[in-house]
Structure formats: C-alpha cells, structure tokens
gemmi code that builds the backbone of each chain (N, CA, C; Angstrom):
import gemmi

chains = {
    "A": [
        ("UNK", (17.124, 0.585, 11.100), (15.713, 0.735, 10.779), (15.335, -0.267, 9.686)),
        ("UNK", (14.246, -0.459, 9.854), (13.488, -1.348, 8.384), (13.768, -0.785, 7.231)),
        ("UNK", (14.062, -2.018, 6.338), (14.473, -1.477, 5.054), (13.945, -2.400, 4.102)),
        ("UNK", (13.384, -1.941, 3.010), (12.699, -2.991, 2.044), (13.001, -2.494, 0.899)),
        ("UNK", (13.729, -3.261, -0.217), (14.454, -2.877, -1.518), (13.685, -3.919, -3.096)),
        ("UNK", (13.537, -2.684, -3.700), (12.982, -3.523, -4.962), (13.964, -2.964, -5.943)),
        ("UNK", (13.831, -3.397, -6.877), (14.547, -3.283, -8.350), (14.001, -1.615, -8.447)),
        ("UNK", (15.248, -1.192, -8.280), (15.186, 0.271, -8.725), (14.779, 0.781, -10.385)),
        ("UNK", (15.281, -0.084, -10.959), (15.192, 0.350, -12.068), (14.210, -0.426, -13.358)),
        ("UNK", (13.468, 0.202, -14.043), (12.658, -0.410, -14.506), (12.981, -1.976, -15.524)),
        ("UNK", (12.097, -3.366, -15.154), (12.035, -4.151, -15.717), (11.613, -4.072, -17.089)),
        ("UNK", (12.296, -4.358, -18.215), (11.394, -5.111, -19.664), (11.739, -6.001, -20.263)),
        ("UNK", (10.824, -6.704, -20.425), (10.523, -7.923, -20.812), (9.573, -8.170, -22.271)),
        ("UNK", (10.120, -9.103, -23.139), (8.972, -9.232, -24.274), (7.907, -10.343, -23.619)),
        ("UNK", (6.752, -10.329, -24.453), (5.879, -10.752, -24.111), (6.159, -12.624, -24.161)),
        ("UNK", (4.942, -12.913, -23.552), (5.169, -14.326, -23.423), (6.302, -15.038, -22.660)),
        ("UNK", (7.382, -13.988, -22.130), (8.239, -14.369, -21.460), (8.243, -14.418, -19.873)),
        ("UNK", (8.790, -15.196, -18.654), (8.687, -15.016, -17.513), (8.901, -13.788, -17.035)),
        ("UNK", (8.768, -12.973, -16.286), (9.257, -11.701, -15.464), (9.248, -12.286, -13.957)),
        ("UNK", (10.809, -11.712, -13.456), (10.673, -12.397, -12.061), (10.955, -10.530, -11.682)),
        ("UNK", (10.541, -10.248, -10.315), (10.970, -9.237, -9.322), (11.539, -9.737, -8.599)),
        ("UNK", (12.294, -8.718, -7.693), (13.309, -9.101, -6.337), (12.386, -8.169, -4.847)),
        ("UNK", (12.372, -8.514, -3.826), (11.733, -7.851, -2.644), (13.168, -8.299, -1.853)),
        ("UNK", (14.243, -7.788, -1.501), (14.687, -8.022, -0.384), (14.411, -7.188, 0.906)),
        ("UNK", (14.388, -7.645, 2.124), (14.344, -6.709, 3.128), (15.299, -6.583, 4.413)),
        ("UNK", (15.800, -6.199, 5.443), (16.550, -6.180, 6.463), (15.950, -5.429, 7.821)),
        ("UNK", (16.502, -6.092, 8.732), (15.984, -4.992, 10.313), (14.714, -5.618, 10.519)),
        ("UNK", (13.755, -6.711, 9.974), (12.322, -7.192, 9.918), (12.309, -8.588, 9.710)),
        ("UNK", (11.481, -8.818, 10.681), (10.879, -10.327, 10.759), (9.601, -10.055, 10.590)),
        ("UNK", (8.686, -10.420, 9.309), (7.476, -10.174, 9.023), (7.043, -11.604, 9.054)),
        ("UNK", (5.777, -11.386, 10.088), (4.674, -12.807, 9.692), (4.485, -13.018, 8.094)),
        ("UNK", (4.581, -11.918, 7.299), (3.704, -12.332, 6.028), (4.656, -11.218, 5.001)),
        ("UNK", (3.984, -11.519, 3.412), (4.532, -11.061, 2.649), (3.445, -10.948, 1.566)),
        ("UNK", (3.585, -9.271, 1.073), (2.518, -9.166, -0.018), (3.138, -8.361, -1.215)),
        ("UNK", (2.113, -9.212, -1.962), (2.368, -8.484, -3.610), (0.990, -7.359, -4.451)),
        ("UNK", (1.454, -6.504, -4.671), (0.388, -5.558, -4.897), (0.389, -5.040, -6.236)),
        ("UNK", (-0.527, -5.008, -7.469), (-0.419, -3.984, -8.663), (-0.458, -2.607, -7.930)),
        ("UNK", (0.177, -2.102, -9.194), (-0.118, -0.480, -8.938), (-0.212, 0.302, -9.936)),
        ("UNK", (-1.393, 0.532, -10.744), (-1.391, 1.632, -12.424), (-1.162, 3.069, -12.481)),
        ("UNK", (-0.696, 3.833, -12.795), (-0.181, 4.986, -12.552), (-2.284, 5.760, -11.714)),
        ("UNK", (-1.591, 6.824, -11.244), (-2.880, 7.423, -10.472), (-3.905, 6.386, -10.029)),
        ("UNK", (-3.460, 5.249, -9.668), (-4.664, 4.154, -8.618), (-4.106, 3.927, -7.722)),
        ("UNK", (-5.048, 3.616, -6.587), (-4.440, 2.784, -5.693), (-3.870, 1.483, -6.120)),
        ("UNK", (-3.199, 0.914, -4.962), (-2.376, -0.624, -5.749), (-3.666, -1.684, -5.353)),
        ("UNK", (-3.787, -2.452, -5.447), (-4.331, -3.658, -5.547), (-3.780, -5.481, -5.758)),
        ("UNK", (-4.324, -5.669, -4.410), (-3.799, -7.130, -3.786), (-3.477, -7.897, -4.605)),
        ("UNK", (-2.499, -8.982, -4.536), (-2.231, -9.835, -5.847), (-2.201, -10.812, -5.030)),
        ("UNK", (-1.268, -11.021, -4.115), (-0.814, -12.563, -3.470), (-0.579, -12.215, -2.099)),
        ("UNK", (-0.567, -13.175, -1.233), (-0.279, -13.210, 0.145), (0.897, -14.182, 0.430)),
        ("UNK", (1.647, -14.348, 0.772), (2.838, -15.217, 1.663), (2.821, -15.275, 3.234)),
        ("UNK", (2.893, -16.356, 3.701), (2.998, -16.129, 5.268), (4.702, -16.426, 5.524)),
        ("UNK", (5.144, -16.944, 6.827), (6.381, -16.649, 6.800), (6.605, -18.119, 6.875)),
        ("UNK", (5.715, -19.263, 7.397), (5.960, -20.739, 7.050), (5.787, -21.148, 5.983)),
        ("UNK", (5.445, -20.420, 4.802), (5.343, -20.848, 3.621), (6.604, -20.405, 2.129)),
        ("UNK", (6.639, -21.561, 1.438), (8.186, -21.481, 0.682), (7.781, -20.655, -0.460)),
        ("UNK", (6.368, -21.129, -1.223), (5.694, -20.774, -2.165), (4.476, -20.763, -2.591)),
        ("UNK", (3.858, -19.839, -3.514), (2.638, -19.745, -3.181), (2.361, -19.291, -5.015)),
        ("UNK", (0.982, -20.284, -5.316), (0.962, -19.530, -6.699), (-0.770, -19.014, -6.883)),
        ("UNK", (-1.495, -18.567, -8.202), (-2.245, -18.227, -8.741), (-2.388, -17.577, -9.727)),
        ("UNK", (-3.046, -18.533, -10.417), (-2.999, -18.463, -12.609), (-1.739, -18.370, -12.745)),
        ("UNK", (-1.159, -17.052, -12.961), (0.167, -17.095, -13.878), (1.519, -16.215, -12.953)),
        ("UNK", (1.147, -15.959, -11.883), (1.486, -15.693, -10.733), (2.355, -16.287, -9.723)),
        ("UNK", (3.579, -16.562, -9.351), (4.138, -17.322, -8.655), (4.913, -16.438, -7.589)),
        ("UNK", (4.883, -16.845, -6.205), (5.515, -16.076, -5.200), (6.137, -17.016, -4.356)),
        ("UNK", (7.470, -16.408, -3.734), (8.512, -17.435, -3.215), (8.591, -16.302, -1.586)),
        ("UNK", (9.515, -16.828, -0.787), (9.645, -16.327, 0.183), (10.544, -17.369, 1.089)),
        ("UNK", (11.606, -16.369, 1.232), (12.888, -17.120, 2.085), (13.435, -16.420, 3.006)),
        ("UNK", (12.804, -16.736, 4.412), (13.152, -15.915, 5.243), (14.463, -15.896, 6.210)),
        ("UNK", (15.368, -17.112, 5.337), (17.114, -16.992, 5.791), (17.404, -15.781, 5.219)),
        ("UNK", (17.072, -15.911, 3.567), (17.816, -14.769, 2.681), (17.063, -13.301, 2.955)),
        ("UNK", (16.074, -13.154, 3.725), (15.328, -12.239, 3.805), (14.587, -11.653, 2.604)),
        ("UNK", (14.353, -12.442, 1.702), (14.037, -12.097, 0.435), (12.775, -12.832, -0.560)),
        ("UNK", (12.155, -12.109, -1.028), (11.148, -12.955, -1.566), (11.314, -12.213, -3.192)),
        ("UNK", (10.618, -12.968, -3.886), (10.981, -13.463, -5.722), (9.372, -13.306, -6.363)),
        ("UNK", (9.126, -12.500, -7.127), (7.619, -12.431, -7.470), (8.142, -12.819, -8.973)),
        ("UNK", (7.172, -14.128, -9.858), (7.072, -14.008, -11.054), (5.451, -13.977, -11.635)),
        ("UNK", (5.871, -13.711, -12.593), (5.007, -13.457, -13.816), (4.912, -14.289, -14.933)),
        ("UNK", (4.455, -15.605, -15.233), (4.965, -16.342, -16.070), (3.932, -16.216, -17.829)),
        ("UNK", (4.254, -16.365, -18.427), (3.790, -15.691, -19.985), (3.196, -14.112, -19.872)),
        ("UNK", (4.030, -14.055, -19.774), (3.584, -11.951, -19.682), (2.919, -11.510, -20.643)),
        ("UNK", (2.198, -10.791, -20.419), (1.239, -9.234, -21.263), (1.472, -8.412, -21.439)),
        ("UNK", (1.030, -7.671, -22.238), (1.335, -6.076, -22.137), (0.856, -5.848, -21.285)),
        ("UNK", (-0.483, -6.387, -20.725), (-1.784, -5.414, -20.051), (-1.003, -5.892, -18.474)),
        ("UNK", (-0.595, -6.858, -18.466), (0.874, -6.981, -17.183), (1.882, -5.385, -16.744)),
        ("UNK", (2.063, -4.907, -17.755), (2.659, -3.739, -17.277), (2.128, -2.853, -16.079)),
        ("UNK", (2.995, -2.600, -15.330), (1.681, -1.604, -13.859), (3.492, -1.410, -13.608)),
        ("UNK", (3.290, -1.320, -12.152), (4.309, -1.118, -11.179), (3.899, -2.104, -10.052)),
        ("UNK", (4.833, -2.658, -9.742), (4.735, -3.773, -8.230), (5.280, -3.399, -7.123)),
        ("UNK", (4.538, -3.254, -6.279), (5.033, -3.405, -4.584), (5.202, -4.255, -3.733)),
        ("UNK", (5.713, -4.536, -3.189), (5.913, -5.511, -2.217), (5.503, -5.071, -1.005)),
        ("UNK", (5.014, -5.685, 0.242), (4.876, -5.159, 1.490), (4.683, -5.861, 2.310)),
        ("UNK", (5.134, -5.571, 3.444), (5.838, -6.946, 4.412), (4.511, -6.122, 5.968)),
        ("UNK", (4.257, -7.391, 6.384), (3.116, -6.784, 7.392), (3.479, -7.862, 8.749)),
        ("UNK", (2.873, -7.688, 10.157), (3.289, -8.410, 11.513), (4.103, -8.318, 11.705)),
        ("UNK", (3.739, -8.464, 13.175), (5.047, -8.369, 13.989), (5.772, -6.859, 14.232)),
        ("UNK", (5.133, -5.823, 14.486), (5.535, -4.168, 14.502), (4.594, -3.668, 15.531)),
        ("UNK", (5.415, -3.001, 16.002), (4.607, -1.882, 17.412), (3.205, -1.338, 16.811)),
        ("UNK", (1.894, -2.277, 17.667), (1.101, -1.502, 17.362), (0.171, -2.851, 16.288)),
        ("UNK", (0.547, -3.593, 16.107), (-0.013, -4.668, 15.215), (-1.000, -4.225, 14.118)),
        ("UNK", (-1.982, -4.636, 13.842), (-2.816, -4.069, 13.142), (-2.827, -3.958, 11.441)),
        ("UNK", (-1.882, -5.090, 11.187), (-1.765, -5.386, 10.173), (-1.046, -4.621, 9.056)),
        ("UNK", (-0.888, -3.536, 9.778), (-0.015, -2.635, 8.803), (0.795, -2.852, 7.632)),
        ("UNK", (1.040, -2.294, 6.995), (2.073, -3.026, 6.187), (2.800, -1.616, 5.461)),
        ("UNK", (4.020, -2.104, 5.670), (5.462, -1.313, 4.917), (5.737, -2.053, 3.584)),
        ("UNK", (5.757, -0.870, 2.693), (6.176, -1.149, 1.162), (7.142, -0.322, 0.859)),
        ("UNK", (7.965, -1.754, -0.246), (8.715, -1.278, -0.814), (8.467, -0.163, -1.676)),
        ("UNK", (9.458, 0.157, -2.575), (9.048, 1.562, -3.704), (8.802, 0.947, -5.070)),
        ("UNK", (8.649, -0.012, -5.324), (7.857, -0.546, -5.969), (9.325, -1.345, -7.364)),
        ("UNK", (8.859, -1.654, -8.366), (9.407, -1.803, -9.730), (8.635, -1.661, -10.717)),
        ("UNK", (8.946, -1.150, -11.665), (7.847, -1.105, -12.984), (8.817, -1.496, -13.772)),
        ("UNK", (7.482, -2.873, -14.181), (7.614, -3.442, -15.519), (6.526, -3.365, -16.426)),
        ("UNK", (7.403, -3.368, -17.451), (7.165, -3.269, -18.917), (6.933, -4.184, -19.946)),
        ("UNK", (5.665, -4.662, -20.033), (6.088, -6.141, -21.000), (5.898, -5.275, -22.599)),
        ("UNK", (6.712, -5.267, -23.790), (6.847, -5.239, -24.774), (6.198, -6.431, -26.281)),
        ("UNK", (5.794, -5.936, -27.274), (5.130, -7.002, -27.964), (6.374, -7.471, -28.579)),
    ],
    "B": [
        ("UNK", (-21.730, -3.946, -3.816), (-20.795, -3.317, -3.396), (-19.572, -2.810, -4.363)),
        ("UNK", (-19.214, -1.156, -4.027), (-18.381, -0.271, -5.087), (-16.786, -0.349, -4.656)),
        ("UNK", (-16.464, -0.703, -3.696), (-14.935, -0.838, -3.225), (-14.921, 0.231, -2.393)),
        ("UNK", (-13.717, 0.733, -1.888), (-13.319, 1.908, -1.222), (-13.486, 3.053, -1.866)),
        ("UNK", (-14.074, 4.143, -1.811), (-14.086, 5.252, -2.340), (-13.021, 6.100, -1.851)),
        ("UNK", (-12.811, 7.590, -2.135), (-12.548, 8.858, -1.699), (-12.817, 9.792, -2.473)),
        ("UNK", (-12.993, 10.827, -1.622), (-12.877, 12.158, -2.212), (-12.239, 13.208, -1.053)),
        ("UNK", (-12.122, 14.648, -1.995), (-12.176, 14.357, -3.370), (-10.910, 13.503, -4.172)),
        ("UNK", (-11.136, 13.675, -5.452), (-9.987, 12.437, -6.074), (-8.315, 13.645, -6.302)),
        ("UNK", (-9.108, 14.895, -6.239), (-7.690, 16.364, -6.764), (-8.413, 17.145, -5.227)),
        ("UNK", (-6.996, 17.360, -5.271), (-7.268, 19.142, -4.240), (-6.436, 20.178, -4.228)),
        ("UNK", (-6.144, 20.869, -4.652), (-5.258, 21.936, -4.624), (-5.232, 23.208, -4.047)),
        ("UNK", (-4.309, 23.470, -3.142), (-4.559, 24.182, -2.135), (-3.123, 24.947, -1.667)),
        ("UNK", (-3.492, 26.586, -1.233), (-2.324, 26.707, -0.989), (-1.952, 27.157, 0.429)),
        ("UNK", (-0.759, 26.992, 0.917), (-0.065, 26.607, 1.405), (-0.633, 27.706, 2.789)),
        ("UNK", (-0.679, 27.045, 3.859), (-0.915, 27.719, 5.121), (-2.429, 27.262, 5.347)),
        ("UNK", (-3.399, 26.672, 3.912), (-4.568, 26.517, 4.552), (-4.841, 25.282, 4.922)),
        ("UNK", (-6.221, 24.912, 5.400), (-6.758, 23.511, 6.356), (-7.424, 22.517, 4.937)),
        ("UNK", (-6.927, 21.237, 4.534), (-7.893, 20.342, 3.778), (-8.432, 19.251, 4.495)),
        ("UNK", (-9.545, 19.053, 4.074), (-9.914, 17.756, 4.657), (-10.565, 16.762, 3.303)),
        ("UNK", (-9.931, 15.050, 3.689), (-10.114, 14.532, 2.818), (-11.306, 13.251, 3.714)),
        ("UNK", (-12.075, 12.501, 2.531), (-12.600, 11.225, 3.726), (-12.646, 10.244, 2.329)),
        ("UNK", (-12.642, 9.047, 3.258), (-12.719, 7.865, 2.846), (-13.846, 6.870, 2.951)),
        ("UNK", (-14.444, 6.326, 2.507), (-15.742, 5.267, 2.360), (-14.798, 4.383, 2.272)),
        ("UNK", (-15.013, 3.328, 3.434), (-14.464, 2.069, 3.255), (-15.734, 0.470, 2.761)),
        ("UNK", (-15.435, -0.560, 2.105), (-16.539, -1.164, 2.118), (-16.561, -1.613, 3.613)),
        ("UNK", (-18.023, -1.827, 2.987), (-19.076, -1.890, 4.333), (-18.898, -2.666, 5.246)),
        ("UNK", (-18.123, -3.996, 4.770), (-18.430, -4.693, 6.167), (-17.326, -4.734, 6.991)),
        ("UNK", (-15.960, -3.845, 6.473), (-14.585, -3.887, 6.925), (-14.534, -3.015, 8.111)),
        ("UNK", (-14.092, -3.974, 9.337), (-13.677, -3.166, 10.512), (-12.199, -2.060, 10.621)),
        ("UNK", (-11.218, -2.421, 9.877), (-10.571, -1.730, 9.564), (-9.963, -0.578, 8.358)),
        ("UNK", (-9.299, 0.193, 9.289), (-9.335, 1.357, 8.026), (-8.054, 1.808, 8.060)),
        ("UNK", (-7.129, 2.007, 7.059), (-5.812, 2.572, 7.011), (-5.800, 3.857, 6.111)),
        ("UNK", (-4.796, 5.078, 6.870), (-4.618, 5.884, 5.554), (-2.974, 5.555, 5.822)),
        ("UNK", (-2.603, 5.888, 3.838), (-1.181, 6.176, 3.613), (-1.189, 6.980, 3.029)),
        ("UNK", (0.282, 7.656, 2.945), (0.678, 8.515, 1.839), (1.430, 8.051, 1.236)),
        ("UNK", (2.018, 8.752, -0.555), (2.446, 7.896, -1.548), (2.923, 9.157, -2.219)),
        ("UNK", (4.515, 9.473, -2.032), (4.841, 10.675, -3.261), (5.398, 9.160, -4.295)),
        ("UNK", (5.822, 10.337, -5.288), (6.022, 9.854, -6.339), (7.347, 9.093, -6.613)),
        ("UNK", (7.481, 8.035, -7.215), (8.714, 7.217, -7.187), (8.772, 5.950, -6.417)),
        ("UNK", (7.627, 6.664, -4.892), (7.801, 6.028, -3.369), (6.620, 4.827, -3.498)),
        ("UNK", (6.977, 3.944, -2.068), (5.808, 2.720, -1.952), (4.964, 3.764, -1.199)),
        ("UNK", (3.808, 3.478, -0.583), (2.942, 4.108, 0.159), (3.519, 3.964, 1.443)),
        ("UNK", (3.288, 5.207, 2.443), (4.105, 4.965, 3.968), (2.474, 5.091, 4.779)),
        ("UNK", (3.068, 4.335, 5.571), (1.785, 4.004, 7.135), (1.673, 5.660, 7.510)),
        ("UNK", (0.100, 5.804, 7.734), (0.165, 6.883, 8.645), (-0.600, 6.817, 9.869)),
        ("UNK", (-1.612, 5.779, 9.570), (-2.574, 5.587, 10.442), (-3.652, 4.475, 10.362)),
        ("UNK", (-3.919, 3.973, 11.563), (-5.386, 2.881, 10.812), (-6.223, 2.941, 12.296)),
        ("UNK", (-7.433, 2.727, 11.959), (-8.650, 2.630, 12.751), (-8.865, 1.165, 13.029)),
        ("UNK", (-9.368, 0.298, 14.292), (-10.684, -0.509, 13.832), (-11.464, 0.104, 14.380)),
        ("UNK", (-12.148, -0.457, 13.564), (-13.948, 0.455, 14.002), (-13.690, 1.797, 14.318)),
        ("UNK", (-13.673, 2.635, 15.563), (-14.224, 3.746, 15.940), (-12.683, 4.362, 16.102)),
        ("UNK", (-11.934, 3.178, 17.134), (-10.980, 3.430, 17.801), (-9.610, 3.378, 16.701)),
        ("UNK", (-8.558, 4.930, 17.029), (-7.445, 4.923, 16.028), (-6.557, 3.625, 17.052)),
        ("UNK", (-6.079, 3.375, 16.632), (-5.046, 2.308, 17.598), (-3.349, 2.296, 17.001)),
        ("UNK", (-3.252, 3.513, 16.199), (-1.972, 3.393, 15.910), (-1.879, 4.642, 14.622)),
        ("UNK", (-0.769, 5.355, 15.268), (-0.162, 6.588, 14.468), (1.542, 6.716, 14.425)),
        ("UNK", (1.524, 7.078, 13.064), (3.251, 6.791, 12.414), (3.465, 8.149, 13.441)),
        ("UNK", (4.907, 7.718, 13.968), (5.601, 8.448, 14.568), (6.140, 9.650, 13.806)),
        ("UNK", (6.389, 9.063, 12.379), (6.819, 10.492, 11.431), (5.576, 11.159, 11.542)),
        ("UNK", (4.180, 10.830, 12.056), (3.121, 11.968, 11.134), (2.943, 13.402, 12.081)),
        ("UNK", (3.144, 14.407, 11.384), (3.070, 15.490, 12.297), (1.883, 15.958, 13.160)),
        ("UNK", (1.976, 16.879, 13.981), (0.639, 16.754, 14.866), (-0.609, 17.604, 14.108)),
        ("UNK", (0.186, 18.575, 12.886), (-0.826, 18.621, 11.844), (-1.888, 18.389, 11.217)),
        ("UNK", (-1.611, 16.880, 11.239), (-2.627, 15.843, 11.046), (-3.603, 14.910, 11.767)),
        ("UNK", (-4.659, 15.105, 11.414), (-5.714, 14.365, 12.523), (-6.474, 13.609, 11.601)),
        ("UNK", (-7.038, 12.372, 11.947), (-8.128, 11.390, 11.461), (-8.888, 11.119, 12.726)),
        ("UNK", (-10.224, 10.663, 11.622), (-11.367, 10.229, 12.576), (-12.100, 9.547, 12.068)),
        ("UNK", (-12.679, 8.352, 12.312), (-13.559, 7.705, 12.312), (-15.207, 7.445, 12.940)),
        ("UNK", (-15.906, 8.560, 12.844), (-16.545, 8.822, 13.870), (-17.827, 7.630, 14.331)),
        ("UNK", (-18.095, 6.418, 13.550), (-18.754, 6.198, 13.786), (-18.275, 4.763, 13.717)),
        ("UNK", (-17.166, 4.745, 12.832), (-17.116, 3.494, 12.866), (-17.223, 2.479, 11.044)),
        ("UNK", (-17.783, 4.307, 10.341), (-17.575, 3.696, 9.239), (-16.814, 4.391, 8.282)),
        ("UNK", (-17.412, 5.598, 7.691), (-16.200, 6.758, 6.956), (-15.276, 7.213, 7.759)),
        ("UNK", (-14.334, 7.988, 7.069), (-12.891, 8.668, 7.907), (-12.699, 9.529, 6.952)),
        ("UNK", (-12.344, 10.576, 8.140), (-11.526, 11.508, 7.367), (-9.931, 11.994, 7.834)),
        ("UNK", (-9.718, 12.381, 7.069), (-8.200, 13.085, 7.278), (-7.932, 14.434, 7.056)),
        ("UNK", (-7.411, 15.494, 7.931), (-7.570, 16.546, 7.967), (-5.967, 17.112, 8.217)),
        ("UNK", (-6.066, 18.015, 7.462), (-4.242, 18.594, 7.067), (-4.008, 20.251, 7.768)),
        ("UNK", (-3.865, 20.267, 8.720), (-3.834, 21.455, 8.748), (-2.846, 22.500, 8.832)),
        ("UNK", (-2.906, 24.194, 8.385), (-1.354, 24.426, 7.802), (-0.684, 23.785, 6.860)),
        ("UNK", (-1.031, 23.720, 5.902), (-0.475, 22.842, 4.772), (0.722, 23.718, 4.582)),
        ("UNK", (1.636, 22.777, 4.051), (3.039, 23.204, 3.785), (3.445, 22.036, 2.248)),
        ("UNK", (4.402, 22.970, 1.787), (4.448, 21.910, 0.107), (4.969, 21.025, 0.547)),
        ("UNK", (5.431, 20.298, 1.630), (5.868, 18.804, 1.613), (5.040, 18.291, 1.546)),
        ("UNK", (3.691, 18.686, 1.861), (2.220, 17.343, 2.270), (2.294, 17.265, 1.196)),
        ("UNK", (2.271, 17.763, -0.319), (1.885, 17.305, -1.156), (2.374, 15.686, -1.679)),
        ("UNK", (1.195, 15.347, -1.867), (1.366, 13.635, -2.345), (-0.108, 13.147, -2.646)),
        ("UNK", (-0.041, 11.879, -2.696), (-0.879, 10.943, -2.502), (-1.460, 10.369, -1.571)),
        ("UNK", (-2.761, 10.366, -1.455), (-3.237, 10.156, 0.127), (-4.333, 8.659, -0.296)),
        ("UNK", (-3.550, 7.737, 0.097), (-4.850, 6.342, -0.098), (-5.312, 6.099, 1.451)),
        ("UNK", (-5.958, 5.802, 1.083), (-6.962, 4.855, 2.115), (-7.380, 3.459, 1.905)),
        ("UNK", (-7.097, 2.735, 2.936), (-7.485, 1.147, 2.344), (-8.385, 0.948, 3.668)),
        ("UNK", (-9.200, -0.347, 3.298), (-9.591, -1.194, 4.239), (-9.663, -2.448, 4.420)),
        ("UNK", (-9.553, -2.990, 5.641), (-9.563, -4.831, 5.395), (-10.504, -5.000, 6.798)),
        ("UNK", (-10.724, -6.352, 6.657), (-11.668, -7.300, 7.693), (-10.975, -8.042, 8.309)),
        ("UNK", (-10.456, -7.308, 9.827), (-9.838, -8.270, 10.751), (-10.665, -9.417, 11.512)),
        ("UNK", (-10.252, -10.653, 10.553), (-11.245, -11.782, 10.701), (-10.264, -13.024, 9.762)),
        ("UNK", (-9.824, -13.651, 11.090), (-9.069, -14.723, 10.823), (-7.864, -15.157, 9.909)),
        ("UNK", (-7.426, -15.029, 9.256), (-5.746, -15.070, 8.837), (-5.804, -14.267, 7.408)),
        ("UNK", (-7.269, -13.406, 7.341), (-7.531, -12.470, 6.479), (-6.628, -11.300, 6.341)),
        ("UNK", (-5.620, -10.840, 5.668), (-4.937, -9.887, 5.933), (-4.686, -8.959, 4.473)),
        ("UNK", (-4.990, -8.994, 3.550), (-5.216, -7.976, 2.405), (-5.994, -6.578, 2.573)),
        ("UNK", (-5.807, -6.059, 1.962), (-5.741, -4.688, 2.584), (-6.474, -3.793, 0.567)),
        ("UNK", (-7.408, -3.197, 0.762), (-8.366, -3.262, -0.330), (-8.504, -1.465, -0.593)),
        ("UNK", (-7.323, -1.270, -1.461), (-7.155, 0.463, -1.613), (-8.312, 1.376, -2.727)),
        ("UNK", (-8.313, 2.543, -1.602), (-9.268, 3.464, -2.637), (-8.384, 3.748, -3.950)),
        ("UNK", (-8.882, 4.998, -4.906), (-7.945, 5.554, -5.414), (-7.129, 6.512, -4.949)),
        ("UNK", (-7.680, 7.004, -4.368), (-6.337, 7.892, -3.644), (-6.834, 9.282, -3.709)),
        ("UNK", (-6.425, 10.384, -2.974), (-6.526, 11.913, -3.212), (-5.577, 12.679, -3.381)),
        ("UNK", (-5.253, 13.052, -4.515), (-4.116, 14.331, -5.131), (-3.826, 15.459, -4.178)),
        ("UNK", (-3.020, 15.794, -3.396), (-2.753, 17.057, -2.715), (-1.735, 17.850, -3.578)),
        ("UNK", (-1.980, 18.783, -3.994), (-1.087, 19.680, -4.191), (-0.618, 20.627, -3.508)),
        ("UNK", (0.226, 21.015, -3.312), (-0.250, 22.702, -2.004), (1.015, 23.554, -2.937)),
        ("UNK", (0.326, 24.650, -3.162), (1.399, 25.514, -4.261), (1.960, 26.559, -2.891)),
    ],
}
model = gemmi.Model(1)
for chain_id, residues in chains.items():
    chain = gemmi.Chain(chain_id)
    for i, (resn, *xyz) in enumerate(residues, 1):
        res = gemmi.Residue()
        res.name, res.seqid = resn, gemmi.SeqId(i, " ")
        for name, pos in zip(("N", "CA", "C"), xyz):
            atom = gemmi.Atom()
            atom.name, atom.element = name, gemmi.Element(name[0])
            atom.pos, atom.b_iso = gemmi.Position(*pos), 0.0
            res.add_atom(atom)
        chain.add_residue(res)
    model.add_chain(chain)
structure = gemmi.Structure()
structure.add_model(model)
structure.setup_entities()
C-alpha cells in the first residue's frame, strides 16, 4: 500500500537558521508533490507545488526539491522565524483510482524555530 | 471573497446519534473535497465532488457516511450512528479544476467529538 513518511519527531531549530524536512514515500508514482502549513486547530494551507519533471522549485524563503529515483522530496526553510513554527505536510497527488486530484498526506512534522 | 468556510467549527455529540456538517467552498471552485484529520495524523481522503457529481469515495469510508453537493455549490456531510471512532477533524477544501491548477484551499475544519 501507499506509504508517505515525514520526520516523526519534532524539528528545532534556532532562528535565522536553515530548516530542511524529509517527505519520503513508497508504493506511488505521483504526478506532483505538495507542501502545506498547518497551525494547531486550522486547516493546512498551500505552500508549494512540485510536479514530477521538476528537480526544484523555490519562493521567498522557501525551497522544494523532488527526486523521484529516491522517492523523496526535501522541503527547506531558509532564515527561519519563530512565526515559521506550524506543522508541515507533505502530500503527493495523480495518478490514483479515481483522479481528481486528490491528495494523500503525510502525518506531518512540527517545527519549532527558537530565538 | 472569505475562503472556504464551515460549520459548525465544534460539535459534540453522543454516540448513536445523526450530525450533519456543510461546507462553503469559494465561489468559483468546481471542486470540493472532504477529509478527516485525528490527531498526530495528515488528513485522509474521504471524498470530493466536481460540481454536483461525487466522483470518488475512500474505500475505508463507512456506508455511515453520506455527502452531497446539491447544487453544485455547498456540501454537506452527514454521520450517521455516530460511534467514538468518528471523532476527529473534518476539513473541507476546494480547488478549480482548470489547467495544471492543482492546490487545494482548506476550510477550518469541524471538531467532532462523540462521547
């Protein structure tokens, strides 16, 4: 079955420093690849898109990778915030019975940027 | 334009009775997804609309559960026999299937409790 794995355990980081995440996945060939905030009691909210011909992809301080030998894609964060702290999801969409854009997420990681 | 709504945002309810939740998607989005989201977890697929028509239901979702879209623009989701596993998080997103557009634009979500 599909399987999509994030950093179980919570990231921290001091501020001003890079924060990278891990998304690996298995059992899935996804057209695309997404990155989502998530603040405790909200819905998550869109950050970045990846398709599956693409290596990397950035915006402002935001950088997203995607390697679909390793099955794995790399989310950073480059000069971090506090106000950066949330929880991240990953979620891999196409190509699944039923199309429609769906998308399967990981269980997320929460990071922590520290002053 | 306000984003995706829902209500209500809490529901608490016990166990054996019927809830129904709905979703306001923005306006000009042909599509509509609900997920659920316990705690710890990414959000899991349960269902998505375009327009009127459902075109796809998670094989985990029990027959419990029904959505509708009746017109093409709100949805609701309806629980019936609640049992304490439903309890979770219930989002709703929507996106505009329209050209390599694929982000997906979440409400806040609705609290189920079922004691």
């Amino acid at each position: 079955s599909q399987k999509i794995e994030q950093n179980s355990e919570a990231l921290n980081i001091q501020e001003g420093k890079t924060a990278t995440l891990t998304c690996n996945y298995t059992n899935y060939s996804p057209a695309y690849l997404q990155w989502y905030r998530q603040d405790p009691g909200r819905g998550p909210v869109f950050l970045l898109l990846i398709r599956e011909n693409e290596k990397e992809k950035r915006k402002e301080r935001l950088k997203v990778t995607f390697d679909t030998t390793l099955k794995q894609s790399l989310f950073h964060i480059t000069a971090s915030q506090p106000a950066d702290s949330a929880t991240y999801l990953c979620a891999l969409g196409g190509r699944v019975t039923g199309g429609g854009n769906k998308l399967t997420f990981g269980t997320g990681t929460q990071l922590k940027v520290e002053l | 334009d306000t984003g995706v709504s829902q209500n209500p945002r809490h529901k608490i309810t016990k166990r054996g009775q019927n809830v129904t939740f709905r979703c306001d998607p923005i306006s000009e989005h042909n599509r509509l997804y609900w997920y659920r989201q316990t705690l710890g977890q990414g959000p899991e697929f349960l269902t998505y609309f375009q327009n009127e028509a459902q075109l796809e239901k998670s094989r985990l979702l029990s027959d419990r559960f029904s959505a509708e879209r009746p017109k093409g623009s709100f949805s609701t989701l309806e629980i019936q026999r609640t049992e304490q596993g439903d309890s979770a998080m219930y989002l709703c997103a929507s996106s505009l299937a329209q050209g390599l557009s694929y982000e997906q634009y979440f409400g806040p979500g609705t609290r189920l409790t079922v004691t």
